[in-house]
MILUMTOR-424414 format. One record per residue (C-alpha): x, y, z; residue number from 1. Coordinates in steps of 0.001 Angstrom, whole numbers, m for minus. Each point is the difference from the previous one (the first is absolute). Example, Ala and Ser with C-alpha at 12.3 -4.5 7.8 and 13.67 -1.06 7.14 Angstrom:
<rs>
+---------+---------+---------+-----+
!      xx !      yy !      zz !   k !
+---------+---------+---------+-----+
!   12300 !   m4500 !    7800 !   1 !
!    1370 !    3440 !    m660 !   2 !
+---------+---------+---------+-----+
</rs>
This chain:
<rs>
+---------+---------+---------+-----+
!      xx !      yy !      zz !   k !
+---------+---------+---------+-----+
!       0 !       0 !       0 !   1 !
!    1056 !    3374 !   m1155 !   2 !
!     946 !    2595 !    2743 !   3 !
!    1929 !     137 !    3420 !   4 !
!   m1569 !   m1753 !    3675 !   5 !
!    1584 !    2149 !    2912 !   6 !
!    m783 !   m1203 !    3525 !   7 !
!     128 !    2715 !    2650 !   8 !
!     794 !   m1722 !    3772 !   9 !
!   m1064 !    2478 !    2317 !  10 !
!   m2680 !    1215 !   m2761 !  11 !
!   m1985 !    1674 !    3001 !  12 !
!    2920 !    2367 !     634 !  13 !
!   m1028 !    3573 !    m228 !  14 !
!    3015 !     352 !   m2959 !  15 !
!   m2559 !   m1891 !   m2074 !  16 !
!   m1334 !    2580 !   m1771 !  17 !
!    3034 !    1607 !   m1338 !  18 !
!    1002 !   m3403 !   m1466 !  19 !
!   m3395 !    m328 !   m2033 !  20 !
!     378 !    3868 !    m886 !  21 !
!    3971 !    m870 !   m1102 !  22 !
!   m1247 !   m3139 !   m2170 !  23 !
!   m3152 !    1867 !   m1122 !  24 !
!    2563 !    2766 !   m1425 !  25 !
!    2296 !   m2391 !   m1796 !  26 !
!   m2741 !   m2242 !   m1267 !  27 !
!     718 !     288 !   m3642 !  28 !
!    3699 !   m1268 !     583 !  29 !
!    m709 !   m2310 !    3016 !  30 !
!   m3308 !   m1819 !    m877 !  31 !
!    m724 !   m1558 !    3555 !  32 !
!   m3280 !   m2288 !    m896 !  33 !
!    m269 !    m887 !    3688 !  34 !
!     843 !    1530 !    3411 !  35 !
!    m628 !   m2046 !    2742 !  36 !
!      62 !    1726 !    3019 !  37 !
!     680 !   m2147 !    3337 !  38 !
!    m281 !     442 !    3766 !  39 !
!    m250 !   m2277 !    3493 !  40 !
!   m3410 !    m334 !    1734 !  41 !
!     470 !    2922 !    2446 !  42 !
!     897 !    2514 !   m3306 !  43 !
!   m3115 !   m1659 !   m1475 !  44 !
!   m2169 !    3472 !     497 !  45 !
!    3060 !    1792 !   m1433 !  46 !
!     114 !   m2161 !   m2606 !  47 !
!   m3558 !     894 !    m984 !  48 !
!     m47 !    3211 !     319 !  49 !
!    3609 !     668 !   m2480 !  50 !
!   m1542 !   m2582 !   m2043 !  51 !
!   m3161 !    1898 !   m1119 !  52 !
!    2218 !    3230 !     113 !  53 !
!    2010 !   m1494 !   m3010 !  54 !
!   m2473 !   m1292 !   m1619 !  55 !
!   m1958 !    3254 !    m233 !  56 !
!    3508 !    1311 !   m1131 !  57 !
!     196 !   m2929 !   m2771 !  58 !
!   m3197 !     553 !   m1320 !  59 !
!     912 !    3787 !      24 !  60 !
!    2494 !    m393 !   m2129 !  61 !
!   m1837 !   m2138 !   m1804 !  62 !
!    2888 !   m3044 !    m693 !  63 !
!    m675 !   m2857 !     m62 !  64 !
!    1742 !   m1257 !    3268 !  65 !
!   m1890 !   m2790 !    2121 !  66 !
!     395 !     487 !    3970 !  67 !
!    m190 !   m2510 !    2086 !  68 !
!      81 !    m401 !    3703 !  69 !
!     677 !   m3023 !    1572 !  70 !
!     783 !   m1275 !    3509 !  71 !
!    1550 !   m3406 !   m1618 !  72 !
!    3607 !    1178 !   m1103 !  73 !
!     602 !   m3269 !   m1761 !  74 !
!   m2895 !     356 !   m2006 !  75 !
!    1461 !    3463 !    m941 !  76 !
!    3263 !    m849 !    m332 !  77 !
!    m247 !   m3066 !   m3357 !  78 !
!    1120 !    1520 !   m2830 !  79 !
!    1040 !    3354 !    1250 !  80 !
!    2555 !    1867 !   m1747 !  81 !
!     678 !    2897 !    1912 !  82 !
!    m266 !    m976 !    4555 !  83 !
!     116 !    3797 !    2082 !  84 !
!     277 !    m424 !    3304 !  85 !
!    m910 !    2916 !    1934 !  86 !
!   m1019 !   m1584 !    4111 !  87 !
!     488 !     828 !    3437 !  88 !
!    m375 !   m3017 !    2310 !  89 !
!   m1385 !     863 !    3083 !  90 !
!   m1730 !    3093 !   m1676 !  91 !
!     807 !    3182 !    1454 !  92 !
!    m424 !    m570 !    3264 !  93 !
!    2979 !   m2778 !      81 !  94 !
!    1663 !    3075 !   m1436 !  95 !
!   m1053 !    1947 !    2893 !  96 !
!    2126 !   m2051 !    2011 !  97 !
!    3180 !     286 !   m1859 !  98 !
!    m156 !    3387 !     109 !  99 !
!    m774 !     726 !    4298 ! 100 !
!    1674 !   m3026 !    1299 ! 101 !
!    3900 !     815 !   m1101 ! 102 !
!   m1098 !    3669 !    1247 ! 103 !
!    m118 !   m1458 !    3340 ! 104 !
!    3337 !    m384 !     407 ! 105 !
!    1400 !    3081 !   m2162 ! 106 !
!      87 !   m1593 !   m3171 ! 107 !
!   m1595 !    1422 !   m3093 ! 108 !
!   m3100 !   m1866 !   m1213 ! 109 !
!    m410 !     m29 !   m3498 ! 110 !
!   m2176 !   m2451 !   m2481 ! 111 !
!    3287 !   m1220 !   m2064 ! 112 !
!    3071 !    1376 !    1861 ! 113 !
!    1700 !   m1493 !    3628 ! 114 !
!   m2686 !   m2334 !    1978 ! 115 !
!   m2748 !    1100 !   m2077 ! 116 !
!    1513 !    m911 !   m3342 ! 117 !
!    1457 !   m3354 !    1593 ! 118 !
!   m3617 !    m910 !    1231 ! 119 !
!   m1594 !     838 !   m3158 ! 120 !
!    2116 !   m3063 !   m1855 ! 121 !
!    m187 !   m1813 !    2485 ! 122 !
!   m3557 !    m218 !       8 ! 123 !
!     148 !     689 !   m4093 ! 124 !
!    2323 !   m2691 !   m1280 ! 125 !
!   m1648 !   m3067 !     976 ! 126 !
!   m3000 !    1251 !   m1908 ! 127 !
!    1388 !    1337 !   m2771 ! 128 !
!    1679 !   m3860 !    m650 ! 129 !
!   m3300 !   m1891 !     267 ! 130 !
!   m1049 !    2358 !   m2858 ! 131 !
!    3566 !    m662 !   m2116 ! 132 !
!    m869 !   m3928 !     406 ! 133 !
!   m3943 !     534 !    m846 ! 134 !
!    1344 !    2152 !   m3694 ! 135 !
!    2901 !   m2919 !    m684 ! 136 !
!   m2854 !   m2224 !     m55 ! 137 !
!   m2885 !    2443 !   m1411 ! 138 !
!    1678 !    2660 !   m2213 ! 139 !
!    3623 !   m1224 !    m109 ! 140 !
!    1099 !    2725 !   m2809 ! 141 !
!   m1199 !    2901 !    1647 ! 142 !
!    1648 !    2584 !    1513 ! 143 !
!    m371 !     955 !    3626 ! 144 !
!      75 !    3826 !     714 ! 145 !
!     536 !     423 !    3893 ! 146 !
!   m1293 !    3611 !    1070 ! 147 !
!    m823 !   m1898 !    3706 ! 148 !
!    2949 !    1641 !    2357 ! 149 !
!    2657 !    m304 !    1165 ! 150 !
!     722 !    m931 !   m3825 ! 151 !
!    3274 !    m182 !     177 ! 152 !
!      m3 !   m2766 !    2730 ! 153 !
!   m2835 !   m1634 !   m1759 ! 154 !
!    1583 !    m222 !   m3417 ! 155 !
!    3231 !   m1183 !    1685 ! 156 !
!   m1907 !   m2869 !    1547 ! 157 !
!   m1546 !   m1053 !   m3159 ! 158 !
!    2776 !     160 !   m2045 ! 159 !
!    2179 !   m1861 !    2745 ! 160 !
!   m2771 !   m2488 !    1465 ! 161 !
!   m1940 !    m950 !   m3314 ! 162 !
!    m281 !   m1027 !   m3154 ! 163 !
!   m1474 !    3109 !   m1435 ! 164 !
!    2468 !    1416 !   m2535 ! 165 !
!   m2599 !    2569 !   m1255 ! 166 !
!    m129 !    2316 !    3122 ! 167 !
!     419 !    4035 !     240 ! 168 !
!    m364 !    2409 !    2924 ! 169 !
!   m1551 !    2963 !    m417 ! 170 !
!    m525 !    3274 !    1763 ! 171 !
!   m1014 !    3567 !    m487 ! 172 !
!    3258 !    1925 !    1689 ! 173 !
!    1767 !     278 !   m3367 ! 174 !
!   m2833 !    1135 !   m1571 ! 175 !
!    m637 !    2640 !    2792 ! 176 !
!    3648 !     738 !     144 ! 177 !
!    m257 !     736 !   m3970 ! 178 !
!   m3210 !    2186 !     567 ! 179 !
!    1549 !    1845 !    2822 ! 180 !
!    2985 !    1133 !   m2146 ! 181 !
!   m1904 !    1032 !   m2671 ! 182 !
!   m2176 !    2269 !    2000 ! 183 !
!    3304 !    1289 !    1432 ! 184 !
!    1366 !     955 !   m3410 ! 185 !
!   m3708 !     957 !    m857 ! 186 !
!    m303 !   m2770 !   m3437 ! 187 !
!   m1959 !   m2741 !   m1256 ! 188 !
!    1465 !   m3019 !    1620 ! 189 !
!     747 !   m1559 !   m3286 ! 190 !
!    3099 !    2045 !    m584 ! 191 !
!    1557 !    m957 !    3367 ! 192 !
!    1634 !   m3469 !      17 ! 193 !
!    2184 !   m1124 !    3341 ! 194 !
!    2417 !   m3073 !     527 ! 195 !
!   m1780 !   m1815 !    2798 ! 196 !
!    2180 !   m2836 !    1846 ! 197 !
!    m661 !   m1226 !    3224 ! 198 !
!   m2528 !   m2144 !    1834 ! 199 !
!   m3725 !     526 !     692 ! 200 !
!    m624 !    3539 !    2036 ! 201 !
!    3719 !    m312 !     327 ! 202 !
!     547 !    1232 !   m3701 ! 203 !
!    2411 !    3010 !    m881 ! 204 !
!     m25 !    1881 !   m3251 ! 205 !
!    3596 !    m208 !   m1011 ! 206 !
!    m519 !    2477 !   m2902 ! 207 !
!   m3236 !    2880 !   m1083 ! 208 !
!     178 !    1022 !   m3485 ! 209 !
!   m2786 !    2575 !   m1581 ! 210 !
!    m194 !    m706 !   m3869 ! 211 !
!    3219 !   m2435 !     234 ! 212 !
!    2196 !    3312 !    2332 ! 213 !
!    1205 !   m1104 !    3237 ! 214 !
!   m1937 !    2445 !    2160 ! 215 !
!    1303 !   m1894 !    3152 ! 216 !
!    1967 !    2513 !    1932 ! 217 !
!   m2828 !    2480 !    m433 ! 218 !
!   m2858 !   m2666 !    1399 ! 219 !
!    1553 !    m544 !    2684 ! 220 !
!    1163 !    3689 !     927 ! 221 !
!   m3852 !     280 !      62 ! 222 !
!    m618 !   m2779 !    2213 ! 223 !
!     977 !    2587 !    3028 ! 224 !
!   m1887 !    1992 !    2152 ! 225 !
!   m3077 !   m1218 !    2107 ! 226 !
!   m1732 !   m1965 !   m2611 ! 227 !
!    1749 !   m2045 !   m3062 ! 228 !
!   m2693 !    m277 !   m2564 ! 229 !
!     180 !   m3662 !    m222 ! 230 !
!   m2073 !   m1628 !    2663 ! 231 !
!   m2822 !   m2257 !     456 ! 232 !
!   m3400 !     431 !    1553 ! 233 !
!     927 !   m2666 !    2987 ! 234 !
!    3769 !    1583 !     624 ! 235 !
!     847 !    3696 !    1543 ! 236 !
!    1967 !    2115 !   m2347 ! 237 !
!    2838 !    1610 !    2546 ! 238 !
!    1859 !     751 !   m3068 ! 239 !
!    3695 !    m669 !     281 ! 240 !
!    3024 !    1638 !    1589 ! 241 !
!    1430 !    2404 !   m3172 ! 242 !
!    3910 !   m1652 !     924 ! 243 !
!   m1063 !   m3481 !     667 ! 244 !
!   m1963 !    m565 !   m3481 ! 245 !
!    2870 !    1999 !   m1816 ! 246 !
!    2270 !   m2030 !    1399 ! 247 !
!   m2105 !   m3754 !    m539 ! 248 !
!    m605 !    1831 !   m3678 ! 249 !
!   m2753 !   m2504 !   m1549 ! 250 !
!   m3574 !     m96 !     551 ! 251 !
!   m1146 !   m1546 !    3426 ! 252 !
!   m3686 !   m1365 !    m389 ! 253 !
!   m2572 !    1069 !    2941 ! 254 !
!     725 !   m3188 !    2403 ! 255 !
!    3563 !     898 !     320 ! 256 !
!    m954 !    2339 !    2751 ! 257 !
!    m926 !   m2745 !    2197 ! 258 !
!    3921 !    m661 !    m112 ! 259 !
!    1558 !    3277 !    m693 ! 260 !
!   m2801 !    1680 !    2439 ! 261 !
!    m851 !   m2110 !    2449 ! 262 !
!    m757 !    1514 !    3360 ! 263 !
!   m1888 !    2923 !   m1972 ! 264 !
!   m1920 !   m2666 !   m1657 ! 265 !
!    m600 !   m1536 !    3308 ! 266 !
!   m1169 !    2613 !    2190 ! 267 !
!   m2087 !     855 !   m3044 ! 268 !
!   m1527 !   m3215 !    m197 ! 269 !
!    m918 !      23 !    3807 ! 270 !
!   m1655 !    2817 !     665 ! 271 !
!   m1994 !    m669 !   m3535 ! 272 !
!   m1038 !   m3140 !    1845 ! 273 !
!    m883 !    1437 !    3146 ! 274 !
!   m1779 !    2762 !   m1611 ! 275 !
!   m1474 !    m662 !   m3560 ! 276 !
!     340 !   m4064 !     402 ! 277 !
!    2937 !   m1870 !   m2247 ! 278 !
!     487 !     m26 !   m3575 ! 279 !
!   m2175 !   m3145 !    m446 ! 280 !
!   m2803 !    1784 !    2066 ! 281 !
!    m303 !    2844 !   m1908 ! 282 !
!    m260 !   m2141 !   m3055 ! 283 !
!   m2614 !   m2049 !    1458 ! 284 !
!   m2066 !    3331 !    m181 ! 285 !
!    1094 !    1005 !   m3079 ! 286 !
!    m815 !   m3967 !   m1281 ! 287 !
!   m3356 !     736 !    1468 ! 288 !
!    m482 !    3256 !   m2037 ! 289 !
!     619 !   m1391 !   m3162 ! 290 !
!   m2151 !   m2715 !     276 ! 291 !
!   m2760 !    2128 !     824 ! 292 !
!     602 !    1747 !   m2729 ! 293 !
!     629 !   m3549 !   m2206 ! 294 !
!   m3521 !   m1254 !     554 ! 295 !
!   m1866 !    2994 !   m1360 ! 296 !
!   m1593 !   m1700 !   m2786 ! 297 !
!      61 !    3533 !   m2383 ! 298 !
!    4269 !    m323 !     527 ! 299 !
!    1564 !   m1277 !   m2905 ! 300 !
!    3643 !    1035 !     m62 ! 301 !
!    2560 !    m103 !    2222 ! 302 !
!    m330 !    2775 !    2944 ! 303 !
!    2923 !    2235 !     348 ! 304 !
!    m207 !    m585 !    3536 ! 305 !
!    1889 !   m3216 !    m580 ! 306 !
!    3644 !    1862 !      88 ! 307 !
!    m218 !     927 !    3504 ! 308 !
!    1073 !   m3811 !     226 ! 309 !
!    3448 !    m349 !     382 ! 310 !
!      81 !   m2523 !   m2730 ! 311 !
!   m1283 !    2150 !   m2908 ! 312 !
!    1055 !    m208 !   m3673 ! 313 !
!    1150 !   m3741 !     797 ! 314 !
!   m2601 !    m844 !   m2656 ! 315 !
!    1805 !    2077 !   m2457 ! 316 !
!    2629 !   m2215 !     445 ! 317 !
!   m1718 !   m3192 !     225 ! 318 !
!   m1319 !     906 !   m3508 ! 319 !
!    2712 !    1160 !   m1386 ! 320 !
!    1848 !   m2754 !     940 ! 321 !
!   m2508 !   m2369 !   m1592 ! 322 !
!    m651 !    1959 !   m2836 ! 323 !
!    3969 !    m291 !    m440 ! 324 !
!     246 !   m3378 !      59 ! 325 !
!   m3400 !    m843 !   m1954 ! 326 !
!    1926 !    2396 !   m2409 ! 327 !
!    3145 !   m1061 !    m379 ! 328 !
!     683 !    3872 !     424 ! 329 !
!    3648 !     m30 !    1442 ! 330 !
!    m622 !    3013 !    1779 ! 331 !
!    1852 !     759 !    3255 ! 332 !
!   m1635 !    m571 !    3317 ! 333 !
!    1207 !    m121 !    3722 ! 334 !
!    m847 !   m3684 !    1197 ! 335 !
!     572 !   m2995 !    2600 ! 336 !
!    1913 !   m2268 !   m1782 ! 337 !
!    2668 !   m2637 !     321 ! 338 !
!    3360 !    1992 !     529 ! 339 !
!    1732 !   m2267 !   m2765 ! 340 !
!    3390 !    2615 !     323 ! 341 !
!   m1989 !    3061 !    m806 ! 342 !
!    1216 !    1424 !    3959 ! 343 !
!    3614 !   m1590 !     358 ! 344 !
!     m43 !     m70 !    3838 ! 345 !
!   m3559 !   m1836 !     123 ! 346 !
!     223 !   m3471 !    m423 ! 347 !
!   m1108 !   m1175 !   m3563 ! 348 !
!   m3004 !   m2095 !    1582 ! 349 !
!   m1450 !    2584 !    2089 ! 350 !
!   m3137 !    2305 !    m687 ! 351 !
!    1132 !    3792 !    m471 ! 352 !
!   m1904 !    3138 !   m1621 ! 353 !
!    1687 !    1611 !   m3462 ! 354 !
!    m735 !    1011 !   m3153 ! 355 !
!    m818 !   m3059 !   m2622 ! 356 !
!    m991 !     245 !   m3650 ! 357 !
!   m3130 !   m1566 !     113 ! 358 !
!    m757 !   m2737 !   m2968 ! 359 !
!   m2594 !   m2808 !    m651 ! 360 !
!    2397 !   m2644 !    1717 ! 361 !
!     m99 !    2429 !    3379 ! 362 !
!    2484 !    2685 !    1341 ! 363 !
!    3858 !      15 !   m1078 ! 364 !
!    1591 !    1657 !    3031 ! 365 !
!    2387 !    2876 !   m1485 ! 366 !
!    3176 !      48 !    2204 ! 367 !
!    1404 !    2654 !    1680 ! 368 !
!    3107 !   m1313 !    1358 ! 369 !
!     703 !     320 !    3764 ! 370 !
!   m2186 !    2867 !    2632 ! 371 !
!    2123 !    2811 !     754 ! 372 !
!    1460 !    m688 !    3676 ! 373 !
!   m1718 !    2151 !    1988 ! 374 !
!   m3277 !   m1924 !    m848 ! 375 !
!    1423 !   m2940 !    m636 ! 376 !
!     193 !   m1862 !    3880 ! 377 !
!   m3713 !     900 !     720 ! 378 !
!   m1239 !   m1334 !   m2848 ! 379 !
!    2317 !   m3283 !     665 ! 380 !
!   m1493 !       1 !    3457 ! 381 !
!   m3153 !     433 !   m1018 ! 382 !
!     119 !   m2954 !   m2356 ! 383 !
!    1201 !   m2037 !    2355 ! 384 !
!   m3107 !     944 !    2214 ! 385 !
!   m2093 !   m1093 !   m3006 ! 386 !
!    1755 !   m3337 !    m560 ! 387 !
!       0 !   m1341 !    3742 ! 388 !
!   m3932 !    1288 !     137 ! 389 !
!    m973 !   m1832 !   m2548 ! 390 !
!    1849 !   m3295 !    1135 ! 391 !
!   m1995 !     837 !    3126 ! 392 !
!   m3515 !     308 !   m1662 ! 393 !
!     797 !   m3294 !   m1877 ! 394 !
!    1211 !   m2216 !    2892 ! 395 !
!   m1524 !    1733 !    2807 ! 396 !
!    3146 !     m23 !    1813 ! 397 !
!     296 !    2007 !    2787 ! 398 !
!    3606 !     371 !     289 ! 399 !
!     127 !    1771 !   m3427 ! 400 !
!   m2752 !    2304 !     645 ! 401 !
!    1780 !     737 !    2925 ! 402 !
!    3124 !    1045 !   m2089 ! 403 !
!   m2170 !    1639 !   m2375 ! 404 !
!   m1537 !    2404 !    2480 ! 405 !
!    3062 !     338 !    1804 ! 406 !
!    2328 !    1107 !   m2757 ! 407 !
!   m2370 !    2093 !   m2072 ! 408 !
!    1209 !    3261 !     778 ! 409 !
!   m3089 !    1794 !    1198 ! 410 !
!     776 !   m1918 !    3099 ! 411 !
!    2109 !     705 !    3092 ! 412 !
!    1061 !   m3627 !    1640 ! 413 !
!    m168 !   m3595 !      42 ! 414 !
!   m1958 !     912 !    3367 ! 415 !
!   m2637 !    2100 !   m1377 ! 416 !
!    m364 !   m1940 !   m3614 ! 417 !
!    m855 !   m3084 !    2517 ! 418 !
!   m2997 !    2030 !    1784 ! 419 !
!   m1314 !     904 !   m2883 ! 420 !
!      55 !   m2796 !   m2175 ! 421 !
!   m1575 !   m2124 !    3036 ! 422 !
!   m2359 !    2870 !     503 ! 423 !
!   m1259 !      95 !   m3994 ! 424 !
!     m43 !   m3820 !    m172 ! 425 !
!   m2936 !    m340 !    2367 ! 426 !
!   m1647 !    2628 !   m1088 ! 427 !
!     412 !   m1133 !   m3775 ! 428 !
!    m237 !   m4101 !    1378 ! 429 !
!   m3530 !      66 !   m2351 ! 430 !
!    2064 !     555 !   m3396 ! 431 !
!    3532 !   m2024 !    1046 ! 432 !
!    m975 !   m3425 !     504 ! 433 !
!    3391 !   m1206 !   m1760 ! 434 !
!    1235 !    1487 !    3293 ! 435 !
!   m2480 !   m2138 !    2461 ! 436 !
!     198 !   m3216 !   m1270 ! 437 !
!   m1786 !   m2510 !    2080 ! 438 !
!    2911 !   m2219 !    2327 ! 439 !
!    m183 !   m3292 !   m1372 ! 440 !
+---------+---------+---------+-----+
</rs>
């Protein structure tokens, strides 16, 4: 049958409708006959409401896309050629928890970054490899795009722990990043191109060029002062010290001030939480806004309300990216991807973030030789993090999420990494079963 099956996991996700606007747009070049949108039994009302959001949308547009929503992710899953995966487990209030439980003992609490982030996989990973061993038997050919953070951890696990060749990592940063310097320089974003390398929300861009003109040293002499321009709707824009970022000279992205920053970023994050709530509190509100705006049945486009998200425009790249492939375009794009030499002090097998020229037979990763020094032990460190959590989420081991917590550098001490990590675990016991297994 003519036309491309993409399964959304997660398809209750308030992102939804910016995917069905992105495929809606590219329709003509990326004929998606079916879009089956999927969700768990306590997203189901979600589910239902997004759903009849994109169909209205669909039948707006007036192409002749079929959506489908389904419980049964096996019955979505045969034949698929596209997979996004786009899920929280625990929903946001297992989220809630990462984020006030490392605050407890002075550690920042973020959704992807320190005890947060580890959480997140380790809750993540197991899931994410029931679904890789569902599409080698249902959909073996098709590609997986992971959008479901931390993606960097997660695509590291699949590529490391499964058979699943045909995996990428996504995530909007880059694409913010791009958008940010382009308002900066005050352009269409199409004339700004930057040399991403790095891992996910750990991602630097080496080089900014404006029409092919390295612009670098003047982006970043504009990255001073008390806001930088590039930012994200979940991270505070403190801007950046004018001689530290002259002397780093390439192009942080917005979670490097959890490292470079981080007692500002922590004293900002608790009195946020003892005043306005968390992060993942305030987006419960905002989660409950737009789906009271999703199930008015006269809506039929995608509410602009939707980038107060932190995860906007990751649609943009979701399509893109499977418009690219579909395509056989060979543009450039900043993905997840097997390292393969493109970073030369990453090991080949590991998951990092760079630019790839995108083709039918997936992303070739361009290389960029080794990270300048200054950057270049973080991002080692933070690799290692990645590796030793995902061994974690795989085994349920407790030794090596013990290491993992313990040397990610968002955390003090062996000491306090323990408390935490024993603290999270029974609060998260619901989603970690690889970590209670019954004493036989």
């Amino acid at each position: 049958m003519s036309g491309i099956k993409i399964v959304t996991i997660g398809g209750g996700s308030s992102y939804t409708p910016e995917l069905v606007e992105g495929l809606i747009k590219r329709y003509d070049e990326l004929p998606v006959r079916e879009l089956w949108l999927v969700d768990i039994p306590e997203g189901e009302k979600k589910l239902q409401i997004v759903g009849a959001l994109a169909k209205r949308m669909v039948e707006k547009a007036g192409v002749p896309m079929k959506v489908h929503l389904t419980l049964d992710r096996r019955k979505a899953l045969a034949g698929a050629d596209f997979v996004t995966t786009q899920m929280r487990v625990g929903l946001l209030d297992a989220r809630i928890k990462d984020e006030r439980i490392p605050l407890k003992y002075g550690v920042i609490g973020q959704e992807t970054n320190g005890p947060g982030g580890l959480f997140k996989g380790l809750r993540t990973i197991p899931v994410i490899m029931d679904i890789c061993r569902d599409m080698e038997e249902l959909c073996p050919d098709a590609w997986l795009i992971n959008f479901t953070n931390p993606a960097g951890m997660v695509t590291e696990a699949v590529l490391r722990y499964t058979n699943r060749k045909k995996v990428i990592g996504l995530c909007n940063v880059p694409i913010g990043m791009k958008m940010g310097v382009a308002t900066i320089l005050g352009v269409d974003q199409s004339r700004i191109h930057i040399d991403f390398a790095g891992l996910n929300h750990m991602v630097f861009g080496l080089g900014v060029y404006l029409d092919g003109n390295n612009v670098t040293p003047q982006i970043i002499d504009k990255l001073t002062g008390e806001q930088s321009g590039i930012t994200m709707q979940n991270i505070l824009d403190l801007g950046w010290d004018k001689d530290f970022i002259k002397a780093l000279g390439i192009l942080p992205c917005p979670y490097h001030r959890y490292y470079y920053q981080t007692r500002t970023m922590l004293e900002h994050e608790q009195e946020e939480a003892s005043k306005n709530g968390t992060r993942a509190e305030v987006v419960k509100q905002v989660e409950a806004e737009l789906f009271a705006l999703y199930e008015d049945p006269d809506l039929n486009i995608k509410p602009p309300q939707l980038e107060k998200r932190g995860g906007a425009y990751y649609s943009e790249a979701a399509c893109n990216l499977i418009y690219s492939i579909y395509n056989d375009k060979r543009d450039i794009q900043p993905v997840n991807v097997r390292n393969n030499g493109a970073i030369a002090s990453i090991p080949d097998d590991s998951a990092v973030e760079v630019n790839c020229v995108i083709t039918r037979g997936g992303p070739v990763p361009l290389a960029v030789g080794d990270l300048p020094v200054p950057v270049r032990g973080l991002v080692q460190q933070i690799k290692s993090f990645e590796r030793v959590a995902a061994e974690a989420a795989v085994t349920g081991d407790y030794h090596q999420a013990l290491l993992a917590m313990t040397i990610n550098p968002l955390v003090p001490s062996d000491v306090v990494a323990k408390q935490i990590l024993d603290e999270m675990l029974e609060a998260h016991k619901e989603h970690l079963p690889q970590f209670f297994k019954p004493v036989t």
